[in-house]
C-alpha positions in Angstrom: 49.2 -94.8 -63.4 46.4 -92.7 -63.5 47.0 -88.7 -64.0 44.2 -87.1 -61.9 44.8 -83.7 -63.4 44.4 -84.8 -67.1 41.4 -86.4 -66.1 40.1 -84.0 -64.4 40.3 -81.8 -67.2 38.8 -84.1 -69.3 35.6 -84.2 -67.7 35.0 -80.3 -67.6 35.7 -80.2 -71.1 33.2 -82.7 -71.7 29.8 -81.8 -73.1 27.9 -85.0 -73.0 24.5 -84.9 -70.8 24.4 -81.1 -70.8 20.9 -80.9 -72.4 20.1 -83.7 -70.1 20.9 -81.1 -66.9 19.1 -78.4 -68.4 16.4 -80.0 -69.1 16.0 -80.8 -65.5 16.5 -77.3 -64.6 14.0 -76.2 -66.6 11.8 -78.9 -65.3 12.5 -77.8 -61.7 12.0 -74.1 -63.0 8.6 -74.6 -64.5 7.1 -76.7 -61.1 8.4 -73.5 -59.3 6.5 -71.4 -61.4 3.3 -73.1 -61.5 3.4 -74.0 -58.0 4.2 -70.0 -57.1 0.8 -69.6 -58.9 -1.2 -71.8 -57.4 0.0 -70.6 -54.0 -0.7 -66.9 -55.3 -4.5 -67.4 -56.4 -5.1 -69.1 -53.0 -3.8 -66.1 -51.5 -5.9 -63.7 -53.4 -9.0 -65.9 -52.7 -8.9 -66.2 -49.3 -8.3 -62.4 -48.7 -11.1 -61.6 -51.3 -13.5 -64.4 -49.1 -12.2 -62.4 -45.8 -12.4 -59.3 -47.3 -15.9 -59.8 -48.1 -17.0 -61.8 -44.9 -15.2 -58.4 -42.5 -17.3 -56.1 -44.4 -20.6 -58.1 -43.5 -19.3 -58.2 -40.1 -18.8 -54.1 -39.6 -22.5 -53.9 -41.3 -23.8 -56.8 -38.9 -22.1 -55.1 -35.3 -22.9 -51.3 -37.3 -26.3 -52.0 -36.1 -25.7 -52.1 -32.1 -23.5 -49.5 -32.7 -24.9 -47.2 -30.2 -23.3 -43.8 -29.1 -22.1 -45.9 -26.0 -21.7 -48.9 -27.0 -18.9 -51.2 -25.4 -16.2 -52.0 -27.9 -16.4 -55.8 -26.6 -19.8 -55.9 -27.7 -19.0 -54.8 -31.2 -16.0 -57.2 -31.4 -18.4 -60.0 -30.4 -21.5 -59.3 -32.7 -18.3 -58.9 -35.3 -16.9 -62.2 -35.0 -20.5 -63.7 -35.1 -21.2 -62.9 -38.3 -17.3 -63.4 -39.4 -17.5 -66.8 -38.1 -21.0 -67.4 -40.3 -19.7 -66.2 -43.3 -15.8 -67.3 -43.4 -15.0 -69.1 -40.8 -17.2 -71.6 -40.6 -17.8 -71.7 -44.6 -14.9 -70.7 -47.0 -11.8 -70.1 -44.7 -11.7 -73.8 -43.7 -13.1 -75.5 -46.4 -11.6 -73.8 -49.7 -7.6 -73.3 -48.8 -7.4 -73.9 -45.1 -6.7 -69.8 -44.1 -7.2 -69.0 -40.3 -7.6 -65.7 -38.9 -6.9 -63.8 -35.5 -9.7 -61.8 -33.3 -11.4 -58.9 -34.8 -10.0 -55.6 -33.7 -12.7 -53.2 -33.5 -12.2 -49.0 -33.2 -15.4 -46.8 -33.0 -15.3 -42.9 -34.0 -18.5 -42.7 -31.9 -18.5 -38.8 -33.4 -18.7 -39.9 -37.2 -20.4 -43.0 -36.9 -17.5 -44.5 -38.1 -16.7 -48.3 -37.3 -13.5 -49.8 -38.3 -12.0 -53.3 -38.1 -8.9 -55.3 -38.7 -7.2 -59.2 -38.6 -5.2 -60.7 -40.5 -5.0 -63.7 -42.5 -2.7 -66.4 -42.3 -2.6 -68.7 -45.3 -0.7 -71.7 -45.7 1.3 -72.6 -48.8 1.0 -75.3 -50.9 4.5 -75.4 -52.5 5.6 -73.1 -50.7 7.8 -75.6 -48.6 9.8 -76.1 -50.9 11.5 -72.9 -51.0 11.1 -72.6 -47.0 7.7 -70.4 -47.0 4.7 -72.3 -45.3 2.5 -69.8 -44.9 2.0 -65.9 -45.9 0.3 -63.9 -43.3 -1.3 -60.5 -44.8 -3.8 -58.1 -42.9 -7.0 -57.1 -43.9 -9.4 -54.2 -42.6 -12.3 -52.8 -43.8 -14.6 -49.6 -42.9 -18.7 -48.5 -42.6 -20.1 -45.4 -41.5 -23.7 -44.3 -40.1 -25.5 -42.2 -42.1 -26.4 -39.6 -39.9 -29.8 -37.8 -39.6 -31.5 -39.1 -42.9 -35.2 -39.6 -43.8 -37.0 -41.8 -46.1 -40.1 -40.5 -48.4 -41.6 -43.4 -50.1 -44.8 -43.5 -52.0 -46.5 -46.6 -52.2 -48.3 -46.3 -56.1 -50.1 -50.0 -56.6 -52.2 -50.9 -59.4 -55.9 -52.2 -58.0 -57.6 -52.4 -61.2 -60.0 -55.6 -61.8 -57.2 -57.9 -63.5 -54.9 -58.1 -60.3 -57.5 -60.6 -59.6 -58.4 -62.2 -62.4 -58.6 -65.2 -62.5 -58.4 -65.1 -58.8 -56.5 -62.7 -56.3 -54.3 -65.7 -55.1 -51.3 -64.9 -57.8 -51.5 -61.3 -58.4 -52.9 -58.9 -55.5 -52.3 -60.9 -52.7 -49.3 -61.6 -52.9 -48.7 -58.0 -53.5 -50.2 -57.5 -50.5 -48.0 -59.9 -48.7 -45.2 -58.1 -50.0 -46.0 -54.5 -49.1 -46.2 -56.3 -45.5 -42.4 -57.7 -46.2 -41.2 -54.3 -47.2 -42.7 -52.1 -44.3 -41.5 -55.0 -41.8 -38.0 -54.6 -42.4 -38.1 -50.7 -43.2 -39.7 -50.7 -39.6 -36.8 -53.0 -37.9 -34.0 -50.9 -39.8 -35.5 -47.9 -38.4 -35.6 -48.7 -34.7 -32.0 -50.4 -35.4 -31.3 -46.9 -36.4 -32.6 -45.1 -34.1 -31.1 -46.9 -31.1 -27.6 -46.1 -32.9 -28.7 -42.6 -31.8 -29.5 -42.2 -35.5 -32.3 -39.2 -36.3 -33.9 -41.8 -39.0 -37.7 -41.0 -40.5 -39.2 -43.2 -42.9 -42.4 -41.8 -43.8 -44.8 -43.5 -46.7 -48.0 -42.3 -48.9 -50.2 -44.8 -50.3 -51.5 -44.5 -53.8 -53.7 -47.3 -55.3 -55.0 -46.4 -58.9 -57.4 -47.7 -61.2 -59.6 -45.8 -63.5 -58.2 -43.0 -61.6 -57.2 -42.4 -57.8 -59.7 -41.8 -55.4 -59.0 -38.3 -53.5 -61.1 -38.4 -50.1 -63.7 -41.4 -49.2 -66.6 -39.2 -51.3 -65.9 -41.0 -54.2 -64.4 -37.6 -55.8 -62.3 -39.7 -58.4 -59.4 -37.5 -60.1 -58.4 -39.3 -63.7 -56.0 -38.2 -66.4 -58.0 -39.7 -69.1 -59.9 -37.4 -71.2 -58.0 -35.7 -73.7 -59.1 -35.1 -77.1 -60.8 -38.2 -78.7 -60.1 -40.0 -75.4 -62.9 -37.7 -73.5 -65.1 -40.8 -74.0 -63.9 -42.8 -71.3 -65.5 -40.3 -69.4 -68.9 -42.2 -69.8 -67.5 -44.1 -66.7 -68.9 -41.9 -64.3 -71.2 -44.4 -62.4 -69.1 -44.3 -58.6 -70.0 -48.1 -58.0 -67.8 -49.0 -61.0 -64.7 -47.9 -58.1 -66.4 -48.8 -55.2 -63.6 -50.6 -53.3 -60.8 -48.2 -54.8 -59.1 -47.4 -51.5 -58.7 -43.8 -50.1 -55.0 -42.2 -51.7 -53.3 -41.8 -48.1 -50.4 -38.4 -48.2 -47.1 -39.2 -46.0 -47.2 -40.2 -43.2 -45.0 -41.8 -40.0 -47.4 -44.3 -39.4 -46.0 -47.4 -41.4 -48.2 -49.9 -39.2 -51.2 -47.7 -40.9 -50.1 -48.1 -44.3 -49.7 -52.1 -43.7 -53.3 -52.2 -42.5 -55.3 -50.0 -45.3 -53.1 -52.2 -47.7 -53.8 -55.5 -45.7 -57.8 -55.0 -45.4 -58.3 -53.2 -49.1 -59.5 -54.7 -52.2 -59.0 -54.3 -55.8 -61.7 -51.8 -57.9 -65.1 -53.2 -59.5 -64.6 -52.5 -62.6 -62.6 -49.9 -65.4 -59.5 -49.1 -66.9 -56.1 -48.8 -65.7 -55.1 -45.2 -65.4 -51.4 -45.6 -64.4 -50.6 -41.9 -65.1 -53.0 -40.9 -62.5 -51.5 -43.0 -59.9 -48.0 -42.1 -60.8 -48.7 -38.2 -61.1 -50.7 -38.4 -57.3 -47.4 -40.3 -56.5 -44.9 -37.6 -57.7 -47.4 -34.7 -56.5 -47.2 -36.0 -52.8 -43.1 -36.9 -53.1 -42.3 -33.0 -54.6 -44.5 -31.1 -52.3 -47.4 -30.1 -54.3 -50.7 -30.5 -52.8 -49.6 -33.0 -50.2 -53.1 -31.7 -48.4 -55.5 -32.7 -50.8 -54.3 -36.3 -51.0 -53.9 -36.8 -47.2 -57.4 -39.1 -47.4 -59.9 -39.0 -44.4 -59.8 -36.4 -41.9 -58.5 -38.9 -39.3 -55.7 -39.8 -41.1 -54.6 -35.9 -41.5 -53.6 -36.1 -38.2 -50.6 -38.2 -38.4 -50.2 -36.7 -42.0 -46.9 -34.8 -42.4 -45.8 -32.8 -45.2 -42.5 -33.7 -47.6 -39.2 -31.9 -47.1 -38.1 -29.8 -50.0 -36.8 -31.1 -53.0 -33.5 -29.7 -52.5 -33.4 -31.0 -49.3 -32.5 -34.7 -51.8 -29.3 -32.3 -53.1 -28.2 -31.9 -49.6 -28.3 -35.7 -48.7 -31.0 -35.1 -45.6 -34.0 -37.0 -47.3 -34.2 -40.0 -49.9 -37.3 -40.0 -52.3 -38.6 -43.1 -53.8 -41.7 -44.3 -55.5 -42.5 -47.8 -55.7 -44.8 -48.3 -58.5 -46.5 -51.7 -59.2 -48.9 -52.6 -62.5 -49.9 -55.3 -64.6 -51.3 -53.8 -67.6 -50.8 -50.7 -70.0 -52.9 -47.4 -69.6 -56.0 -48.4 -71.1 -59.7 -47.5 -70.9 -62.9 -49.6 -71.7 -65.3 -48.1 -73.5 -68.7 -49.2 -73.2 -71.2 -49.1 -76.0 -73.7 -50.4 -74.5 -74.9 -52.7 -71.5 -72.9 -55.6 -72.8 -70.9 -54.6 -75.2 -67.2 -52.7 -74.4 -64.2 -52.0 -76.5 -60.6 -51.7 -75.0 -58.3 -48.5 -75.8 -54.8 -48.1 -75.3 -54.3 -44.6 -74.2 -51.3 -42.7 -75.2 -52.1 -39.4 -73.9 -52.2 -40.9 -70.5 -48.9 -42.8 -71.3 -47.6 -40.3 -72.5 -48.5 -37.9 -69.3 -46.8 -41.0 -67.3 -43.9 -40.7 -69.2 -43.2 -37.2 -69.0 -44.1 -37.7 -64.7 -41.5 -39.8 -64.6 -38.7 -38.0 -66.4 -39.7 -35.0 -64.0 -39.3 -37.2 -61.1 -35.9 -38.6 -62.1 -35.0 -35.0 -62.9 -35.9 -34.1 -59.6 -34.0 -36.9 -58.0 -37.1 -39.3 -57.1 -35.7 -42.8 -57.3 -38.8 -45.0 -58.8 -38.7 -48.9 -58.5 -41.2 -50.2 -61.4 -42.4 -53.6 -61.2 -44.3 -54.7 -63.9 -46.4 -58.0 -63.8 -47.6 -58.2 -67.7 -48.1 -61.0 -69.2 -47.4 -61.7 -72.9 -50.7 -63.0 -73.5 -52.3 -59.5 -72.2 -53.8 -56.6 -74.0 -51.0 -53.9 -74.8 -48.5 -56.4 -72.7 -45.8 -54.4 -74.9 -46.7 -51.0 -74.1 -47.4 -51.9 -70.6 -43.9 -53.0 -70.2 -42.1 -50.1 -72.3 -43.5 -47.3 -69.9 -42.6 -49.1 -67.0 -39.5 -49.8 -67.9 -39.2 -46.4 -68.8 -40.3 -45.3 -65.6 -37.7 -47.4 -63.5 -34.6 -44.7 -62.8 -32.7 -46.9 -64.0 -31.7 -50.8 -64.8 -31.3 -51.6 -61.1 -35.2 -50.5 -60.2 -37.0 -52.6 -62.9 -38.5 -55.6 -61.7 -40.0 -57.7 -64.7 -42.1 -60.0 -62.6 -43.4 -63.3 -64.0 -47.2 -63.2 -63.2 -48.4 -66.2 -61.6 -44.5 -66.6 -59.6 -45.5 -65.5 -56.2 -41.9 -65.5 -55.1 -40.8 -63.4 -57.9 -42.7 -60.6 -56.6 -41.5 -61.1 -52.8 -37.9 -61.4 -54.1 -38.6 -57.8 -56.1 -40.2 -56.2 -52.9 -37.5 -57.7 -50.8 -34.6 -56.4 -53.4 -36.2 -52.9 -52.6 -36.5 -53.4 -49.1 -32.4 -54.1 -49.0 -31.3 -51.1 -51.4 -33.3 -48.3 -49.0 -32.0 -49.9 -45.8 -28.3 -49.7 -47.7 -29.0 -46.4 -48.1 -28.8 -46.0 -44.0 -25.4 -47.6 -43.5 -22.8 -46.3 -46.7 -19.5 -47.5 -46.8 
């Protein structure tokens, strides 16, 4: 007869298969863990993809964010550009998340515009400790800059190699671009406005060549001439900067900028005196003679002058200089009829230089685009002072010449950061 008790007892103090059941465990254990992972970096990716997708929203209905503005039509504009950017993209293709409605709140007083939803995101192997999904909320925040006002000046190389071989490459395409840049400063300005924004953009236009041209009497103003470089003063002959276009002080008027820039052409003939341009620049930005370079007596009329300096300290105006060149500051100097000999100038690089600490110092932001070739004289130097110039890593632009989308990608670039500059998280 069997003893159930004795046997019984025999089988708990048995210890064969043990490692057998722990193994198994641990098996279990591990598929736990690495399945908890899994389900854990789809979690952070979706909400990182949501996050990211509800802060383009805000900035997308930030812009009919008018003083009274229906909250519906904020929620809407939201949800149009969430569906663009998650829903329709990311959300459903990566791990499946869904979201609920947008909810929108407007401080109509601070420009503030808020929004929430939250994220539902299913679970891989979750199931199989009972969780299918994780819900988690996400919000994000963007507030109008109130009252502020855009300086810019416009400080474009026009010497005779921006078309050579031909203008296709080089200057019109620069040309094209200064359009890009004043269309969309133009549509973020009356977005701005009708937000019941106080926004001013205001721009001066300095082309440069052997020197800038001051007022439409040919009365060229150069920084060449220093000590053994008083020679390339024997370029005195005014046809030699003929087309050199009119410097043009700050001014309201973008549409007029776009169409001196549109209808101009490059200079005959001479060096490239980049100090000059970026010094006229500066001058105009920091208040100092803003009257002399205001061009033609019709164009004083829609002239304006710059706010203070300090006003940049107190957050009411942003200063910038764009400043565009393709070669080094150099001068030709001509021996005779047909015969010239090419100089690299450092007294008028290092004038540039020392213009473009000031206007960092002063807080004058300066984009530098440079568009030197290898093959080109100085192509070293040229690219060292611009570099230089650019306030910082972020502003320089190192432009393959002959790559006409290079140089609409760097004016667009520019265009973005000073419309950011309206709308600050």
């Amino acid at each position: 007869m069997i003893n159930i008790t004795s046997t019984f007892n025999r089988l708990i103090r048995s210890e064969g298969g043990v490692s057998m059941v722990l193994t198994g465990l641990a098996l279990v254990m591990l598929v736990v863990a690495i399945g908890a992972a899994i389900d854990f970096t789809r979690i952070l990716t979706a909400r990182s993809h949501a996050a990211t997708a509800l802060d383009a929203a805000l900035l997308g209905a930030s812009n009919i964010a008018t003083s009274d503005a229906e909250i519906a039509d904020l929620q809407q504009r939201a949800e149009e550009y969430f569906d663009a950017n998650y829903r329709k993209t990311t959300g459903k293709r990566y791990v499946g998340a869904s979201t609920t409605p947008i909810t929108i709140d407007f401080d109509r007083d601070n420009g503030r515009l808020s929004g929430f939803t939250d994220l539902n995101v299913p679970l891989a192997f979750g199931e199989f400790l009972g969780l299918s999904n994780v819900t988690t909320p996400i919000s994000a925040q963007v507030t109008r800059r109130l009252g502020i006002n855009m300086e810019i000046s416009l400080v474009l190389d026009y010497t005779f190699s921006m078309c050579d071989p031909s203008c296709t490459n080089k200057f019109d395409v620069m040309t094209d671009s200064v359009g890009i840049l004043i269309n969309e400063l133009e549509k973020a300005v009356e977005a701005s406005n009708s937000s019941a924004v106080d926004t001013h953009v205001s721009m001066a236009f300095v082309p440069f060549g052997h020197g800038v041209k001051i007022n439409s009497a040919n009365n060229l103003k150069t920084i060449f001439g220093a000590g053994e470089n008083a020679k390339t003063d024997t370029l005195s002959d005014p046809s030699y900067y003929s087309n050199l276009p009119v410097v043009r002080g700050l001014t309201t008027d973008l549409d007029s900028i776009r169409n001196i820039v549109r209808g101009s052409k490059v200079t005959d003939a001479g060096g490239t005196n980049t100090a000059s341009g970026i010094i006229t620049g500066w001058k105009i930005l920091r208040q100092q003679n803003n009257g002399e370079f205001s061009g033609t007596s019709a164009h004083r009329n829609t002239s304006i002058a710059p706010l203070p300096l300090r006003d940049i300290e107190e957050g009411k105006v942003l200063k910038r200089m764009i400043l565009l060149s393709d070669g080094a500051t150099l001068y030709w100097f001509y021996d005779g009829a047909d015969s010239r000999t090419p100089y690299f100038d450092d007294y008028a690089d290092a004038q540039a230089r020392q213009a473009c600490d000031r206007a960092r110092e002063e807080g004058i932001v300066i984009d530098a685009i440079s568009l030197t070739k290898p093959a080109d004289l100085f192509a070293k130097e040229a690219g060292e002072l611009m570099d230089h110039c650019a306030y910082d890593a972020s502003h320089y632009y190192e432009v393959t010449a002959g790559n006409p989308e290079e140089l609409r990608d760097a004016f667009r670039s520019i265009a973005n950061s000073l419309i950011d500059k309206l709308i600050t998280k």
